[in-house]
MARBA-3410 file (N, C-alpha, C, O; in Angstrom, 1 decimal):
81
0.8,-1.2,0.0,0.0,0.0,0.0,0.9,1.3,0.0,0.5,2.2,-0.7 ~ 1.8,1.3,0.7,2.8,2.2,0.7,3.4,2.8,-0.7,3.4,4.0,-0.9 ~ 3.8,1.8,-1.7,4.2,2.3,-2.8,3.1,2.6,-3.8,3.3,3.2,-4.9 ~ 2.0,2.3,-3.3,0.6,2.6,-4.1,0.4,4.3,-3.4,-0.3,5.1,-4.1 ~ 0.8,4.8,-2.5,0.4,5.6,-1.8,1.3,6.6,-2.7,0.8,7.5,-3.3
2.9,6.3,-2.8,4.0,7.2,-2.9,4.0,7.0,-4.7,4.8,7.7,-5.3 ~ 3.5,6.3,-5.3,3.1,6.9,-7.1,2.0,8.0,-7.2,2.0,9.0,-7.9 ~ 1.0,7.7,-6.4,-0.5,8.8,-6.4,0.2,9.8,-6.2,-0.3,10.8,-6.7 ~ 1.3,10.0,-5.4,1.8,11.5,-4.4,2.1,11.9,-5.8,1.4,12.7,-6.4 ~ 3.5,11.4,-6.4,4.4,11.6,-7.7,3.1,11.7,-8.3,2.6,11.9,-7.2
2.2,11.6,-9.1,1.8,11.5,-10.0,0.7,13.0,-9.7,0.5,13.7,-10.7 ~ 0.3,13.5,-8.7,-0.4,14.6,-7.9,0.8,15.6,-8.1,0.4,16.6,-8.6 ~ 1.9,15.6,-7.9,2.8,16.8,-7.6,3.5,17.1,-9.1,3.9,18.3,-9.4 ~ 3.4,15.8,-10.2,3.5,15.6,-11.3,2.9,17.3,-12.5,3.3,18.2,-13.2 ~ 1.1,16.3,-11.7,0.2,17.5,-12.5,0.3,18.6,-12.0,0.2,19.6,-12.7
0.5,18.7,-10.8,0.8,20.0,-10.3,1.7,20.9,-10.8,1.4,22.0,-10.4 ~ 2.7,20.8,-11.5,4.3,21.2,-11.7,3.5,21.5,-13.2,3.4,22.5,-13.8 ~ 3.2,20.8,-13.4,2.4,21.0,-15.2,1.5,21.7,-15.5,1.4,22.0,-16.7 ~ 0.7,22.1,-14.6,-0.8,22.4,-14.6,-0.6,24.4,-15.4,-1.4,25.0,-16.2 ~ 0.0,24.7,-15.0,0.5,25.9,-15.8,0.8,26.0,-17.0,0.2,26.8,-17.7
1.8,24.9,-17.6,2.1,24.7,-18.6,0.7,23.9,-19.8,0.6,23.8,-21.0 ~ 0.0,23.5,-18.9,-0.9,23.0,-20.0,-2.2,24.0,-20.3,-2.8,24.3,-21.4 ~ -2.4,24.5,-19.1,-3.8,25.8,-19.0,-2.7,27.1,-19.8,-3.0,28.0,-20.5 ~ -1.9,26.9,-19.5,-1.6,28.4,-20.6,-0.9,29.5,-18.9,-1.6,29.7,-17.9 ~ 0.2,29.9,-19.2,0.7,30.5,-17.9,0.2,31.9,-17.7,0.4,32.4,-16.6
-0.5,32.6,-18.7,-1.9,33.5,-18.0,-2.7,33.1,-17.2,-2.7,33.4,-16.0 ~ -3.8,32.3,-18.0,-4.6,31.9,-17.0,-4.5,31.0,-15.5,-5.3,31.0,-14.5 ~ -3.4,30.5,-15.6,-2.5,30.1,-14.4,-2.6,31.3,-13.5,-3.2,31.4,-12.5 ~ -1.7,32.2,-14.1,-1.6,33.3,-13.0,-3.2,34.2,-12.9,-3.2,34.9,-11.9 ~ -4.1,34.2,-13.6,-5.1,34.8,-13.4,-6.2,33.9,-12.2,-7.0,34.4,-11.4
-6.0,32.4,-12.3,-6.7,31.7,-11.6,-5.8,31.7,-9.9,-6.5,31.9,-8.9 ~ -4.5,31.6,-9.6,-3.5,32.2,-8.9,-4.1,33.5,-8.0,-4.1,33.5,-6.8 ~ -4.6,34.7,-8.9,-4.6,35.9,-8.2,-6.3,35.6,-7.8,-6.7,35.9,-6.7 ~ -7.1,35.0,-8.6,-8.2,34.8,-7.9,-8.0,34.3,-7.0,-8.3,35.1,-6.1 ~ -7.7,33.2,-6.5,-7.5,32.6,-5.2,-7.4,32.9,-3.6,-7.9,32.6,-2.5
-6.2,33.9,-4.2,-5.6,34.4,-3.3,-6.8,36.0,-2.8,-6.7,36.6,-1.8 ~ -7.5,36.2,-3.7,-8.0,37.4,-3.4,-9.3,36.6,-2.7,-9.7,37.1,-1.6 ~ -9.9,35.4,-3.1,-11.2,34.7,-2.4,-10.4,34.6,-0.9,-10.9,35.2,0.1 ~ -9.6,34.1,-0.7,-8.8,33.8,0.1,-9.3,35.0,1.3,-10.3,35.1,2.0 ~ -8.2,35.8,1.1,-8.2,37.3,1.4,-9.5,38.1,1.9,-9.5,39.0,2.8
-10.5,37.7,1.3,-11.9,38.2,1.1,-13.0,37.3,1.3,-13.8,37.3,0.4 ~ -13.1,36.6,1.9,-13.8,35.7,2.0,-15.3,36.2,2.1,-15.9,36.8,3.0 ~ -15.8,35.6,0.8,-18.1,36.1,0.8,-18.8,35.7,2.3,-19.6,36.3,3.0 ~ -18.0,34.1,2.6,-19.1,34.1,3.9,-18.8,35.0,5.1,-19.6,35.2,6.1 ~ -17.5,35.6,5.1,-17.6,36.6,6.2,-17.6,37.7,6.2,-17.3,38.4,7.2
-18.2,38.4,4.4,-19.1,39.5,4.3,-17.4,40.3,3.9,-17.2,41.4,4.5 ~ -16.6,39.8,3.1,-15.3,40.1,2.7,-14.7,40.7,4.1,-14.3,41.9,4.0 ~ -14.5,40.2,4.8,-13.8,40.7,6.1,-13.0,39.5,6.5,-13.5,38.4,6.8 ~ -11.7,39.9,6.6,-10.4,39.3,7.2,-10.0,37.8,6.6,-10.3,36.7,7.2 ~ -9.6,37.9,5.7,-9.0,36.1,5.8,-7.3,36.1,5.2,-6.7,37.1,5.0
-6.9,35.0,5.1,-5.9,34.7,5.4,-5.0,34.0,3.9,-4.8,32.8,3.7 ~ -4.7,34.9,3.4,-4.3,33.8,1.8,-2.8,34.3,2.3,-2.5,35.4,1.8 ~ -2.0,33.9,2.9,-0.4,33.7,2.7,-0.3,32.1,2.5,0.8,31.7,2.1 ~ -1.3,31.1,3.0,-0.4,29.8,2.1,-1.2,29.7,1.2,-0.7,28.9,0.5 ~ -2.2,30.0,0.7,-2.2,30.5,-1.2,-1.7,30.9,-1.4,-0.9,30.1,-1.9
-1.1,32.1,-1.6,0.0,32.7,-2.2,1.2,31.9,-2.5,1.9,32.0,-3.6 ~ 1.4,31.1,-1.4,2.5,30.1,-1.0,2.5,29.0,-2.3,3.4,28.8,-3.2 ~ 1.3,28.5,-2.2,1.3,27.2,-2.9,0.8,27.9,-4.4,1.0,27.3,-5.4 ~ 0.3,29.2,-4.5,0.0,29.5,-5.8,1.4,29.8,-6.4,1.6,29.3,-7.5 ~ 2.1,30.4,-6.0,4.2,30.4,-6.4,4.4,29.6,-6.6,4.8,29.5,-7.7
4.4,28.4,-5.9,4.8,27.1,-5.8,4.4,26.3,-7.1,5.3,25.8,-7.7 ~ 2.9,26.3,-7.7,3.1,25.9,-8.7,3.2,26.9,-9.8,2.8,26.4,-10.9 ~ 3.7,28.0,-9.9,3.5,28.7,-11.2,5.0,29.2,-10.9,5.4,29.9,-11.9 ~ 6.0,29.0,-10.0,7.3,29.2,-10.3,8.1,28.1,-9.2,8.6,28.5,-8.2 ~ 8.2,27.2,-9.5,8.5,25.8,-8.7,10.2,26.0,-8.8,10.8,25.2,-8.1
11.0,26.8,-9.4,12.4,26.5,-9.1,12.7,27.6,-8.0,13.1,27.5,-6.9 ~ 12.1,28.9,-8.9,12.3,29.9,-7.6,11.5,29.7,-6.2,12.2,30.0,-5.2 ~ 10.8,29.4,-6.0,10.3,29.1,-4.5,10.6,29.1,-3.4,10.4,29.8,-2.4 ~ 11.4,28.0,-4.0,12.6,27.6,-2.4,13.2,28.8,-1.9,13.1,29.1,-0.7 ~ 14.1,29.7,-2.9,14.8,30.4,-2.7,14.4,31.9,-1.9,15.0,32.5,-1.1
12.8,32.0,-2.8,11.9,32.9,-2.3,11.4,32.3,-0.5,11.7,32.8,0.6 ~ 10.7,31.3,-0.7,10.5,30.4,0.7,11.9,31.2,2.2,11.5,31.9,3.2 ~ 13.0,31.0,1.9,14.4,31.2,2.5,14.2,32.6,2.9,13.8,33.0,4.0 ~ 14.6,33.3,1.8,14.8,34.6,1.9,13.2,35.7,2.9,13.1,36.8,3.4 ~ 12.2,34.5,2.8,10.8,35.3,3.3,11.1,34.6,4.7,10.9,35.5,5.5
11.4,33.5,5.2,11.7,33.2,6.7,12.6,33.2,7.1,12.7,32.5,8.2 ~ 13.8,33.9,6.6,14.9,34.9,7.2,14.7,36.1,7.3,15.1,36.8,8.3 ~ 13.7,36.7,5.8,13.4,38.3,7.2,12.5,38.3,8.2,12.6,39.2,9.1 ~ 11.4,37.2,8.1,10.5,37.3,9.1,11.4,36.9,10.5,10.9,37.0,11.6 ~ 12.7,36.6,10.5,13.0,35.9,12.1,13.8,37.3,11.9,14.0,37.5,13.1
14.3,38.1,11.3,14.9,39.2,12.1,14.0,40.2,13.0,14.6,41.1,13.6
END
């Protein structure tokens, strides 16, 4: 079950990494900024207070998967000063 588990993962993180490249890297980033603004704005709480920094997170993540990491570093090294 285990290696049934760890191909689904690869094959999930697969489309993920791709999913940009096949939708077209506009609409990537347009569906990206939506997110993050539903996120942000949330209807059922009457657009008052919400929380999209791991959207943001994971919307980077797939729409620029090399830089990340590097961005990742540099964002929780200035937050600890």
């Amino acid at each position: 079950m285990a290696q049934q588990f760890d191909s689904r993962m690869v094959e999930r993180v697969a489309a993920r990494i791709d999913s940009p490249a096949a939708a077209g890297a506009p609409a990537a980033q347009v569906a990206t900024v939506a997110a993050i603004t539903g996120h942000c704005f949330p209807v059922w709480t009457r657009f008052a207070g919400g929380k999209g920094v791991a959207t943001a997170a994971g919307g980077m993540l797939a729409l620029f998967p090399v830089v990340f990491p590097l961005s990742f570093l540099a964002g929780t090294g200035a937050a600890a000063l």
